[in-house]
Phi, psi and omega in degrees: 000309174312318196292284182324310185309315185269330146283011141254349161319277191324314199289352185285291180301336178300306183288358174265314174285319163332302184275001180274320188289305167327321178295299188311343198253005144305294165299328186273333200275322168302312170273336175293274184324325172306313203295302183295296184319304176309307185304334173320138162327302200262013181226154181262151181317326188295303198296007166260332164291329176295296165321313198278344164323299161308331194275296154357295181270018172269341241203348170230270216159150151304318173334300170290356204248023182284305174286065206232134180200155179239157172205145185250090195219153149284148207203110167045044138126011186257141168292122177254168175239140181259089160317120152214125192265141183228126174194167185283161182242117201287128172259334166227123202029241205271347221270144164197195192248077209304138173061063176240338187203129194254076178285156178208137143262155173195144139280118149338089157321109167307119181213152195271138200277000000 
């Protein structure tokens, strides 16, 4: 009975660190695409926070997409649009611990000769 109790323990946490990595790689994946959306020639930074919103509550919930901001910096000597998402890190299921984890996307700014 103990030996079960503690494999589903382990099997609980396993599965849990999945979806926290799913979340992360989500939200960042989400801010990456904001960032290249933003960065376009013909779109503005506001419109890579729309996108990275969209993509986010599509792909989670609103919950995560609350926390969404651009900065216009440099990124490994180039002008960039800086994506960056603040959002929880689910510690029981989707339940998490709010402004716990922090992604940055970035992009090459575009510019029309």
């Amino acid at each position: 009975m103990l030996v079960g109790a503690l494999l589903t323990l382990l099997t609980l946490s396993v599965i849990q660190l999945g979806l926290a990595m799913l979340v992360r790689n989500t939200v960042l994946d989400a801010a990456s695409e904001g960032a290249r959306f933003g960065s376009l020639a013909d779109n503005s930074p506001e419109d890579g926070i729309q996108r990275t919103r969209d993509l986010i509550t599509t792909a989670i919930g609103s919950a995560y997409a609350k926390n969404v901001s651009v900065t216009i910096g440099t990124y490994r000597g180039h002008p960039a649009d800086i994506v960056t998402v603040v959002t929880p890190l689910p510690l029981i299921g989707l339940i998490g611990l709010s402004h716990s984890m922090e992604v940055k996307g970035h992009a090459a700014i575009e510019t029309l000769p």
